[in-house]
C-alpha positions in Angstrom: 29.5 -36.6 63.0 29.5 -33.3 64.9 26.3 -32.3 67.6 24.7 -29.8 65.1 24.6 -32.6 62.4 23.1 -35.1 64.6 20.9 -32.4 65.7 19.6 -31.3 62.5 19.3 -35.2 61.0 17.4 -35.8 64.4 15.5 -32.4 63.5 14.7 -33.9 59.6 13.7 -37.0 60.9 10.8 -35.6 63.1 9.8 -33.0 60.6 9.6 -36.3 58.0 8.1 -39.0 60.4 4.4 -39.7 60.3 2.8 -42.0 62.6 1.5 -45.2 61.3 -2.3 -45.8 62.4 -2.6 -49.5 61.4 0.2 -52.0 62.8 0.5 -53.5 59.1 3.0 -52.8 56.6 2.2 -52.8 53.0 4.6 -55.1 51.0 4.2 -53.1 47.2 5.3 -55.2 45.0 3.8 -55.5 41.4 4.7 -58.9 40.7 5.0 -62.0 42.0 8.5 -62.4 41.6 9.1 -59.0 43.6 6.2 -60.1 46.3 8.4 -63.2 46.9 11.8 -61.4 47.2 9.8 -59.3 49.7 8.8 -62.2 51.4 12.3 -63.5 51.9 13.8 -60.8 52.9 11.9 -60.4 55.8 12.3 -63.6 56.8 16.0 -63.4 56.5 15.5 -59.9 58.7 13.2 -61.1 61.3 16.2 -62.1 64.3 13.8 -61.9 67.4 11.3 -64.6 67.9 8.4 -62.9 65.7 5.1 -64.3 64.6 4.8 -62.7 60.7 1.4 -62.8 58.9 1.3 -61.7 55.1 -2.0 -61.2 53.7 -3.1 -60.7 50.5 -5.5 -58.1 48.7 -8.2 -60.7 48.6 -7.5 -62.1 52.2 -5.6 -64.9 51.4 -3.4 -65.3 54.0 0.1 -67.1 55.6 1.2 -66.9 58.9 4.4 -68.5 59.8 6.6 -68.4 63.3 10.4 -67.3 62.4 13.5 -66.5 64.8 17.0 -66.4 64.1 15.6 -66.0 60.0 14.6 -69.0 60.1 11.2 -70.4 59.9 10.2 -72.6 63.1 6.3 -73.1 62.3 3.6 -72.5 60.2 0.1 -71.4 61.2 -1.3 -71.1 58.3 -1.2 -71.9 54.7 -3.3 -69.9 51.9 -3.8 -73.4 49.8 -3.1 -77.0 50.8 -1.8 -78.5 54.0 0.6 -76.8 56.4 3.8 -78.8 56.6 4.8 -81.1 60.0 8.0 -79.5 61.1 7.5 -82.9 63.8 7.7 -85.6 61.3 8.8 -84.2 57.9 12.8 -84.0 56.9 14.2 -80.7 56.6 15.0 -81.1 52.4 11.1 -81.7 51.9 10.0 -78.8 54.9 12.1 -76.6 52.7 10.6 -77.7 49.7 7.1 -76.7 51.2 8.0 -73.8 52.7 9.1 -72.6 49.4 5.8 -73.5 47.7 3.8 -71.8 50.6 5.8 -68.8 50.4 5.5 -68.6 46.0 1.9 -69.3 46.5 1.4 -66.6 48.6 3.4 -64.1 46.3 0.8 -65.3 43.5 -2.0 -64.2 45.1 -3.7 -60.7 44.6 -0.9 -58.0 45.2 -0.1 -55.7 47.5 0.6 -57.6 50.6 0.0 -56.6 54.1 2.5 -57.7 57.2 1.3 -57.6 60.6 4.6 -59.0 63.1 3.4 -60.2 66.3 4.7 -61.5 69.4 4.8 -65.6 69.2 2.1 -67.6 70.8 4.4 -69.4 73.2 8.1 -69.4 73.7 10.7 -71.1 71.7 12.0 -74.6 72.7 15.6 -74.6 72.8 15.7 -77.6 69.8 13.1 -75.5 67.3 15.9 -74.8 65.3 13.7 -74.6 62.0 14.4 -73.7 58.3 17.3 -71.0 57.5 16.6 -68.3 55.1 19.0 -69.9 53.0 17.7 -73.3 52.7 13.8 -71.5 52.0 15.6 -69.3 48.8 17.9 -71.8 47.7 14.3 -74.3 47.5 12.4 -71.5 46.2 14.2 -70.8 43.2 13.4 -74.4 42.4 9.6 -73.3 42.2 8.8 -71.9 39.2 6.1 -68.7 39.9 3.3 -68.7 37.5 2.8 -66.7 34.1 1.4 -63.6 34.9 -1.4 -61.8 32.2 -0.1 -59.4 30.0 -3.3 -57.2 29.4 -4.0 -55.1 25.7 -6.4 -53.1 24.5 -6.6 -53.6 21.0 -6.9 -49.8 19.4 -10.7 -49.2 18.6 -11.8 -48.0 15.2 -13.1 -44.5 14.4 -17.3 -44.4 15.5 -17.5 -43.2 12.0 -16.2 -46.9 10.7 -19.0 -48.8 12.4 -22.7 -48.0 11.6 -25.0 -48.5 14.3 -26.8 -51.6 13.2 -23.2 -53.3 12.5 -22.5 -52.4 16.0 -25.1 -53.9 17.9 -23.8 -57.3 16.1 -20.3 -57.4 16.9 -20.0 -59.7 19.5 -22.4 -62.0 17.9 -20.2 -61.7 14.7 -16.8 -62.3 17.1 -18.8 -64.9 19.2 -19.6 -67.1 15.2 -16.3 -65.9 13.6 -14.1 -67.1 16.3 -15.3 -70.6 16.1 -12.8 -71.7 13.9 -10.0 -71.2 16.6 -11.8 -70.8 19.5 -11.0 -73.7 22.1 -14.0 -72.3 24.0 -16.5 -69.0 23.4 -19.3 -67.3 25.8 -21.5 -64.9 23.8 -23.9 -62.4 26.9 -26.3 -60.7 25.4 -28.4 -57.3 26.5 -30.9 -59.1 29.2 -27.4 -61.3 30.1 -28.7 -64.1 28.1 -25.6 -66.9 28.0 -24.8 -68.7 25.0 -21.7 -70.7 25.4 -19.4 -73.6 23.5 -16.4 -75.6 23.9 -14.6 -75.6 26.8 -16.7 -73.0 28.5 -19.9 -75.2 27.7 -21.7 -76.3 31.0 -19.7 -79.4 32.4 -16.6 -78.4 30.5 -13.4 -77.3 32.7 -13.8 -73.9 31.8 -17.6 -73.3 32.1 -18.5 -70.3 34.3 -21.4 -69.4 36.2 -23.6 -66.8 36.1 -21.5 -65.3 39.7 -18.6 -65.5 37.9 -19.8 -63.9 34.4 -21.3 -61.2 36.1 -18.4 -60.1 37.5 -16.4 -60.3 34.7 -18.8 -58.3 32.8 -18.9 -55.8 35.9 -14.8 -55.8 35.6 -15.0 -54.8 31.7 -17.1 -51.9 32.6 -14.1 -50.3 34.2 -12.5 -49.9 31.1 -15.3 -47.8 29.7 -15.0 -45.5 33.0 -11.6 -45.1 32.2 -11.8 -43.9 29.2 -11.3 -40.3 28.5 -14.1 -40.5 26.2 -17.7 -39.8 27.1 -18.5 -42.9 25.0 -15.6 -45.3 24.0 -17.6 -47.9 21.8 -17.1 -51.2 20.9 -13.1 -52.5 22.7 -11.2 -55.9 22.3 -9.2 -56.8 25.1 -6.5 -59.1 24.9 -5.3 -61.4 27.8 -2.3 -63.4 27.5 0.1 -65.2 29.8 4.0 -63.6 29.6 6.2 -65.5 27.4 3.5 -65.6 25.0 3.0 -69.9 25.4 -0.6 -71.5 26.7 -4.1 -70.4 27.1 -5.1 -66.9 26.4 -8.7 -64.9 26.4 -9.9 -62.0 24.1 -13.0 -59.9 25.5 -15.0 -57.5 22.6 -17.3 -55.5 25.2 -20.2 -53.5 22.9 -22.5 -51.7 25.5 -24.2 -54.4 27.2 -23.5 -57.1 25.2 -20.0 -59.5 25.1 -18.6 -62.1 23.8 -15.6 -64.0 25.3 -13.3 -65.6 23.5 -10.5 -68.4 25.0 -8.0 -69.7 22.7 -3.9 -70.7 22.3 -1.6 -67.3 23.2 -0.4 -68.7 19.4 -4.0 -67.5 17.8 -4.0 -64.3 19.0 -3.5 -63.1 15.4 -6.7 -64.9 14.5 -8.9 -63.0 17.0 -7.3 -59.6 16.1 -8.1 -60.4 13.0 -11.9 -61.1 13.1 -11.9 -58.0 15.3 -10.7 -55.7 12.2 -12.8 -57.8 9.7 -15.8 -57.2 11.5 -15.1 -53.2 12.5 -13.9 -52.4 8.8 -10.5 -51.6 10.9 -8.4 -53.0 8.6 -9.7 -51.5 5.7 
C-alpha cells in the first residue's frame, strides 16, 4: 500500500471513529441462537487473560474468567449453581458451561459486554475449557422455542356495535372454555375472574403484579397503532415450530380476557374471535 493510501484510510478512519462513553459493548442479536454465537465467539477471541461479563436487558447476568479462549472460571451464573472447575471432570464442566452460556443467550436481548482485567493472575495449571470443547457441548443444548407474536386483523368499527363491544372478552373468556386449558377474564375496575390452569394454586395462576403488567404491556399495542382508536385486538402467542403451549390476548379498552391453550387450537380461538366480532361474516 502506497503512503497517500495509508494516509487517507488513516484520514477515513478518524473522520468515522466516535468515541465510546460507556466501556460496554452491545452484543445485538435478535435471537437466542445468534446471542449465543455471539457469546462463543468472543470467547474463542478473547487470547489475553480477560474477565468478560455479559449482561442481559433485564440484568441478568454471567461473568466468567477466559484466557487462551478458554474458560478458566466462573463468577457468576444467571440461574443455578456455578460449576467447580476444582472437583468437576472436564466432559461435565463443559457440559455446564454450555448450559450457562444458552441460558444466558435466552434471557432478555440485547446483551451488554464489559471485559475487565482478572481479579488475580493465572496459575500456570488453570488450563480451563477450550472454545471448542464449550461449542461442540453447546450444540448438545437445545435453546428454547421462542414466541412468534400475531395480531389477528381487527374488524371494521362498523361490524361491532357498541354494546357487543363492551362484551367481547366476556364472550372470548365463556366461548373459549371448551379448549381453553386455562382462561383469566380482567374487567374495567381490574376485577379477576380466572379458571383452569391459571385458577389460584394451579401452575399457571398469576398475581395481580404480574396481570398488571401484562395488561400495562398490551397497552402498547394500542399506542402503536396508527389509529387514534384501534378497538377491540386478538393477539396471538405461540412458541416457533408451532408444538406446546400457546396464549391468545383479546384487549377491548380496559377490559381482557386471556386465553392459554395447545399451539394445535389456535384455529379454535381465531375462531371464537370472528364469531363474536361478525368478522367472518
Amino acid at each position: 500500500m502506497m503512503d497517500a493510501e495509508i494516509l487517507h484510510l488513516l484520514e477515513d478512519i478518524g473522520r468515522s471513529s466516535v468515541a465510546r462513553q460507556n466501556p460496554a459493548v452491545t452484543l445485538t442479536g435478535d435471537s437466542a441462537q445468534t446471542r449465543r454465537d455471539q457469546v462463543l465467539r468472543t470467547i474463542r477471541g478473547t487470547i489475553l487473560p480477560r474477565r468478560l461479563e455479559f449482561t442481559a436487558a433485564n440484568g441478568d447476568c454471567l461473568a466468567i474468567e477466559v484466557n487462551s479462549s478458554r474458560v478458566t472460571d466462573v463468577f457468576r451464573v444467571r440461574t443455578g449453581i456455578a460449576p467447580d472447575f476444582e472437583t468437576q471432570p472436564r466432559d461435565t464442566l463443559a457440559k455446564k458451561l454450555a448450559e450457562i452460556v444458552t441460558d444466558i443467550a435466552s434471557a432478555p436481548g440485547p446483551l451488554s459486554l464489559i471485559s475487565l482485567q482478572p481479579d488475580a493472575v493465572l496459575e500456570a495449571d488453570d488450563v480451563g475449557i477450550t472454545f471448542s470443547e464449550i461449542s461442540k457441548a453447546c450444540s448438545q443444548v437445545e435453546l428454547p422455542s421462542e414466541p412468534i407474536v400475531s395480531i389477528v386483523p381487527e374488524p371494521a368499527t362498523d361490524d361491532v356495535p357498541a354494546d357487543e363491544q363492551s362484551t367481547l372478552t366476556s364472550g372470548f373468556f365463556d366461548g373459549a372454555a371448551s379448549f381453553a386449558l386455562g382462561r383469566i377474564h380482567i374487567g374495567d375496575k381490574f376485577e379477576v375472574r380466572t379458571d383452569g390452569v391459571c385458577a389460584s394454586g394451579q401452575p399457571a395462576h398469576a398475581d395481580q403484579t404480574v396481570l398488571e403488567q401484562f395488561v400495562k404491556d398490551l397497552a402498547g399495542w394500542n399506542e402503536d397503532s396508527t389509529n387514534d382508536d384501534c378497538g377491540p385486538q386478538l393477539i396471538v402467542m405461540r412458541p416457533a415450530g408451532g408444538k406446546g403451549t400457546a396464549l391468545a390476548a383479546l384487549k377491548d379498552g380496559q377490559q381482557t380476557a386471556i386465553v392459554i391453550h395447545e399451539s394445535r387450537k389456535l384455529g379454535a380461538a381465531v375462531n371464537l374471535w370472528k364469531s363474536l366480532t361478525g368478522s367472518g361474516r
